[in-house]
C-alpha positions as CSV (number, residue, x, y, z in Angstrom):
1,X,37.6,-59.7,-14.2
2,X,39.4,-63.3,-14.8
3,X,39.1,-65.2,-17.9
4,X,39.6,-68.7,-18.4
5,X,41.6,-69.0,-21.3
6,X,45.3,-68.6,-21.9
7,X,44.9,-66.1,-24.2
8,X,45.7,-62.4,-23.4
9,X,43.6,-60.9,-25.6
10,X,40.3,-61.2,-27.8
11,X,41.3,-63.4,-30.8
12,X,41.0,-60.6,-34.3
13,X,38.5,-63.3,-35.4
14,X,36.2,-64.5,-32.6
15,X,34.5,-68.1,-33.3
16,X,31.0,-68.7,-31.4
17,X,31.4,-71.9,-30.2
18,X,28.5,-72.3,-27.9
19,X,30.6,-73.6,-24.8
20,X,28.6,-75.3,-22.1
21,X,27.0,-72.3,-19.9
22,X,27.2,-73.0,-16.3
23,X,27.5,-69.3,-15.0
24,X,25.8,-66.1,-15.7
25,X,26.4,-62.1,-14.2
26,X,23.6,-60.2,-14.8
27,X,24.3,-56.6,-14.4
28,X,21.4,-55.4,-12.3
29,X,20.3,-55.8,-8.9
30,X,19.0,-59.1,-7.9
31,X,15.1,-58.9,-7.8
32,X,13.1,-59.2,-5.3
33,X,10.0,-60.9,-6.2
34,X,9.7,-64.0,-8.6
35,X,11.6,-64.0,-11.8
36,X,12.1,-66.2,-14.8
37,X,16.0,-66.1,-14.0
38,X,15.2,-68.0,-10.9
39,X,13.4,-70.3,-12.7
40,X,15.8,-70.8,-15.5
41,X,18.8,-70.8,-12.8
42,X,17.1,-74.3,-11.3
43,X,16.2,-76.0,-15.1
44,X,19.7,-75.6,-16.0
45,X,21.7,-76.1,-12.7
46,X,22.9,-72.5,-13.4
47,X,25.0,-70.0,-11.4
48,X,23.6,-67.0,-11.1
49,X,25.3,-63.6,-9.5
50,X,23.6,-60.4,-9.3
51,X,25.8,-57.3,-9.5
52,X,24.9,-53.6,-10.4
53,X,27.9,-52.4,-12.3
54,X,26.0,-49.2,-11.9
55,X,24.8,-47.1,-9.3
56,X,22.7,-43.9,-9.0
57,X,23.6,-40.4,-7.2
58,X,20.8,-38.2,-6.4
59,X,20.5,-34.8,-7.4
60,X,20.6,-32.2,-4.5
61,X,17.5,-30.0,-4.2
62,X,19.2,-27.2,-4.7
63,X,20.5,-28.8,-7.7
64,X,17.0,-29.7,-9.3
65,X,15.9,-25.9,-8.2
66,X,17.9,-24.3,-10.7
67,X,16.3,-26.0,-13.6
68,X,13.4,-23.1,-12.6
69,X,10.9,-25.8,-13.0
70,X,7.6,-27.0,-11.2
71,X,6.9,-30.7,-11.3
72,X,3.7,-30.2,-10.8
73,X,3.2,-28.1,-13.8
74,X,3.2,-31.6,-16.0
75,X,-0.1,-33.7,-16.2
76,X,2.0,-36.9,-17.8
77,X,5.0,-38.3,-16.4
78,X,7.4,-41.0,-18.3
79,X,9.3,-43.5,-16.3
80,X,12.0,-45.6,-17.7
81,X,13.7,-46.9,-14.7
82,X,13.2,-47.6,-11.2
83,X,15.2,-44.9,-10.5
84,X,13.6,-42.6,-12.0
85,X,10.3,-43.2,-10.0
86,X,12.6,-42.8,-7.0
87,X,14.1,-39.2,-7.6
88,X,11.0,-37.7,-9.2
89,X,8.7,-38.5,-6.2
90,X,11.4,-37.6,-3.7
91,X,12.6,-34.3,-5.5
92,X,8.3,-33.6,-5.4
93,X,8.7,-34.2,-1.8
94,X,11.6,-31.9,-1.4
95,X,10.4,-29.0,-3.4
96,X,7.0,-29.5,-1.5
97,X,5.5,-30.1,-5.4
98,X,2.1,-30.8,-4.8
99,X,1.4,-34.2,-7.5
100,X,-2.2,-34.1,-8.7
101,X,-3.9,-37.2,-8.3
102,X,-5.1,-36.6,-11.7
103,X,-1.4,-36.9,-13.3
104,X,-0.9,-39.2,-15.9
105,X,1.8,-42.0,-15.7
106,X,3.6,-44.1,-18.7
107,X,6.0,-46.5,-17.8
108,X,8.0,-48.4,-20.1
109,X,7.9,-51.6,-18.3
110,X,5.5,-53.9,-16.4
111,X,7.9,-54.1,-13.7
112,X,8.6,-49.7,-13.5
113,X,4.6,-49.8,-13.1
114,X,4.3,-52.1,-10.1
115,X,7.3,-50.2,-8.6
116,X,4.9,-46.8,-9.2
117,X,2.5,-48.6,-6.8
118,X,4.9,-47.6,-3.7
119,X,4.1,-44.3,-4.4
120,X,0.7,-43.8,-5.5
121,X,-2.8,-45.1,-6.2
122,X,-2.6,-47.7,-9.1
123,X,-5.3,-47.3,-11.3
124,X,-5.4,-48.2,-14.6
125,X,-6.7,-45.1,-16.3
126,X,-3.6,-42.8,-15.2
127,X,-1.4,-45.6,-15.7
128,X,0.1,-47.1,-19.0
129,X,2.3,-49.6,-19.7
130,X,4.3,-50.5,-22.4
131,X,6.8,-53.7,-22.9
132,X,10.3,-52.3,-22.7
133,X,9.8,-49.1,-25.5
134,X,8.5,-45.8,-25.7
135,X,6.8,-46.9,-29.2
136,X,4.4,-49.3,-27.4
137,X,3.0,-46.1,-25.8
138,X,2.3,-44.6,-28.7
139,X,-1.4,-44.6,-28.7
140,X,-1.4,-43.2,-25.4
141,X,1.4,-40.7,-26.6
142,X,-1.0,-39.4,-29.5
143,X,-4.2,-39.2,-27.0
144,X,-2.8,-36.9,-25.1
145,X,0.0,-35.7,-27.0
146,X,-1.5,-31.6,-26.2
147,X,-0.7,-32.2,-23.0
148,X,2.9,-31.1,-21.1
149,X,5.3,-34.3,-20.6
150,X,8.1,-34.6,-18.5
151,X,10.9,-37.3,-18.6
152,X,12.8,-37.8,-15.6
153,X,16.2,-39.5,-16.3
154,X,19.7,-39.0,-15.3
155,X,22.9,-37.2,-16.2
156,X,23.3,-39.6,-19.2
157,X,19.9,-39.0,-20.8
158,X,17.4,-41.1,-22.7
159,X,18.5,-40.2,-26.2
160,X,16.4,-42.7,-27.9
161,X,12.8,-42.1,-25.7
162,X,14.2,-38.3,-26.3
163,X,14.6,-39.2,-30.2
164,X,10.7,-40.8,-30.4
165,X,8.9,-37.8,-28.6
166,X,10.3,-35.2,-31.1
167,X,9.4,-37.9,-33.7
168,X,5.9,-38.1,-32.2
169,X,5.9,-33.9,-31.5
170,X,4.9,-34.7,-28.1
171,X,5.5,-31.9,-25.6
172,X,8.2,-32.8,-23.1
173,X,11.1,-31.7,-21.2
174,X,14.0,-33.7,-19.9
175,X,15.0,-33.5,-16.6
176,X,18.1,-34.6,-15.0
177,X,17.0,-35.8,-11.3
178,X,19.9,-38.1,-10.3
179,X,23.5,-39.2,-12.1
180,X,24.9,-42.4,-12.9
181,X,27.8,-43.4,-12.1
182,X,30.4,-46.7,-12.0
183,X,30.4,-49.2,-9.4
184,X,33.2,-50.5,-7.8
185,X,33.6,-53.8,-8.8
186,X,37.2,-54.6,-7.8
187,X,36.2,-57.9,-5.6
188,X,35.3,-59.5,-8.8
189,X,38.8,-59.2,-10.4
190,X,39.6,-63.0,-10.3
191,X,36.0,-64.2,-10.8
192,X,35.5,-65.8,-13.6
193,X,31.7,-66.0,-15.5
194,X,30.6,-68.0,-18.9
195,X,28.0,-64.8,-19.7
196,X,28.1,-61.3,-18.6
197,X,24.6,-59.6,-19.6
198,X,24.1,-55.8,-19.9
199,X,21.6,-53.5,-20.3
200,X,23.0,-50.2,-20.9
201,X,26.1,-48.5,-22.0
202,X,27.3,-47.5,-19.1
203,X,27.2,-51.1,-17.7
204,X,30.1,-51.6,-20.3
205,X,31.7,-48.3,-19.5
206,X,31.5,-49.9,-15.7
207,X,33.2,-53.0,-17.4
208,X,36.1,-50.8,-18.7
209,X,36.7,-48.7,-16.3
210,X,37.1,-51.6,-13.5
211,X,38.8,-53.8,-15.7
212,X,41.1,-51.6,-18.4
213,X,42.5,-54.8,-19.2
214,X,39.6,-56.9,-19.9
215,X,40.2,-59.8,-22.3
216,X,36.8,-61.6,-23.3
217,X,38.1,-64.8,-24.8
218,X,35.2,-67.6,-23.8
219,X,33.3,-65.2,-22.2
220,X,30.0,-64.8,-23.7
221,X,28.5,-61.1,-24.3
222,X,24.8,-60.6,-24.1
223,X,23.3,-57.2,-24.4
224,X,19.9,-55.4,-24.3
225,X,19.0,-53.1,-26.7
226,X,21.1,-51.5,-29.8
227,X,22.8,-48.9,-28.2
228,X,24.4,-51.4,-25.9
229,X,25.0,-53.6,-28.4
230,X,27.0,-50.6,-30.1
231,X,28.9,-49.8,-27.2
232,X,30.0,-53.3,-26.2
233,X,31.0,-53.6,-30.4
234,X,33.1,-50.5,-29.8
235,X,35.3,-51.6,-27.1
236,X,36.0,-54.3,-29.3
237,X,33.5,-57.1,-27.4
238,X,32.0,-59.7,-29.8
239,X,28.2,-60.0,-28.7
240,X,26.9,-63.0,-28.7
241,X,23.3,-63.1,-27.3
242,X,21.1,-59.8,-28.1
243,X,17.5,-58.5,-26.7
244,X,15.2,-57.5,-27.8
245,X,14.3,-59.6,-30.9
246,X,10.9,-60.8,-32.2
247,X,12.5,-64.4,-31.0
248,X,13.4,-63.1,-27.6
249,X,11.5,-59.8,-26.5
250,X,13.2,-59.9,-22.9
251,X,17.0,-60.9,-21.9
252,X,16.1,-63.9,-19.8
253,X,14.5,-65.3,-23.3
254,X,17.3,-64.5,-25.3
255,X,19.6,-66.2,-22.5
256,X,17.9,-69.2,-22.4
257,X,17.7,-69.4,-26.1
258,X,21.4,-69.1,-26.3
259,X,21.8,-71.9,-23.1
260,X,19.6,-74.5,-25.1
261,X,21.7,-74.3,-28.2
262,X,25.1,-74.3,-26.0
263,X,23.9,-76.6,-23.5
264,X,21.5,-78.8,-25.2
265,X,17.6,-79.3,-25.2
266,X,16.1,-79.8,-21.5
């Protein structure tokens, strides 16, 4: 991925400058429905691209079988990505699983729990939603923390939903339904962007292993959550817009935040 500075390498010191912003890459697939971005995109006469850096690689039936599990043995289901909706529902499908209409649901987004509405009845009393983390479930966690949970997530895990259940002593198992893997991004090699925003650490690993080379100089760095934020820090990146924060509790925030102070007040 180009950079526009002469430098071939991230200065040992880096200075935030707050450069204009003009373009952003956000890391994820562009949505479907409304978003903020679009409407931060026309205040600001932005350019904004829309690229997964990662993508997702089911796991085979046959795969899932030898976990020697039933998925509808658990009454309460967590969901922390899209994906994960996807995979459990098919891999119930698959294995002919038989889903209770009774089964719980906690999603750790608004937006995971519309998704859910493809593939069930949305009603409010099997369905909880927190804001982005597993701790603004935790009422519901401890109301029905005697009951089985299971936490569909991929190959890489959910260390830090993983690290709050055993906190909590909630009952769960983690199940590995579908593996994440890097895109190819080689078209973007001489595109040039003012922010690149991330929301995981393999979006940086994605980063890395596209672009072995990649030089951040002007580039902005913004990042969602902490164990992002310590990858990026680790491959040397200096990160210069973070999310969540009690000043910006979502990315787009903490962008436009950053694109007020860079760009000037609108």
């Amino acid at each position: 991925m180009a950079s526009k500075s002469t430098a071939s390498q991230i200065e040992p010191q880096y200075i935030e400058k707050h450069n204009p912003v003009k373009s952003l890459l956000i890391s994820q697939p562009k949505p479907e429905d409304k978003s903020p971005y679009y409407d931060m995109e026309l205040k600001w006469n932005l350019k904004i691209d829309w690229r997964p850096f990662i993508q997702v690689a089911p796991v085979t039936e046959k795969e899932f079988r030898k976990n020697r599990i039933s998925l509808a043995d658990f009454p309460c289901i967590i969901f922390n990505s899209k994906g994960a909706v996807d995979n459990f529902f098919r891999l119930a499908e698959e294995t002919r699983a038989r889903i209770s209409q009774d089964t719980r649901y906690f999603c750790l987004s608004e937006a995971i729990a519309n998704y859910l509405q493809k593939f069930i009845l949305y009603r409010k009393r099997k369905v909880f939603v927190g804001k982005r983390m597993a701790e603004d479930l935790a009422h519901y966690f401890n109301k029905y923390k005697n009951e089985k949970f299971l936490l569909p997530c991929s190959n890489l895990g959910s260390t830090e939903i993983v690290s709050y259940l055993e906190k909590m002593n909630i009952n769960h198992t983690e199940v590995v339904m579908y593996n994440t893997v890097s895109a190819d991004l080689s078209d973007l090699s001489d595109v040039y962007y003012d922010v690149l925003a991330f929301f995981s650490p393999q979006g940086i690993q994605s980063l890395f292993e596209n672009f072995p080379d990649f030089a951040q100089n002007n580039t902005r760095i913004a990042v969602f959550g902490n164990t992002t934020c310590k990858a990026a820090e680790e491959k040397g990146l200096f990160v210069n817009i973070k999310a969540p924060t009690p000043e910006a509790p979502s990315m787009n925030k903490a962008l436009e935040n950053y694109i007020i102070k860079a760009n000037g007040p609108k």
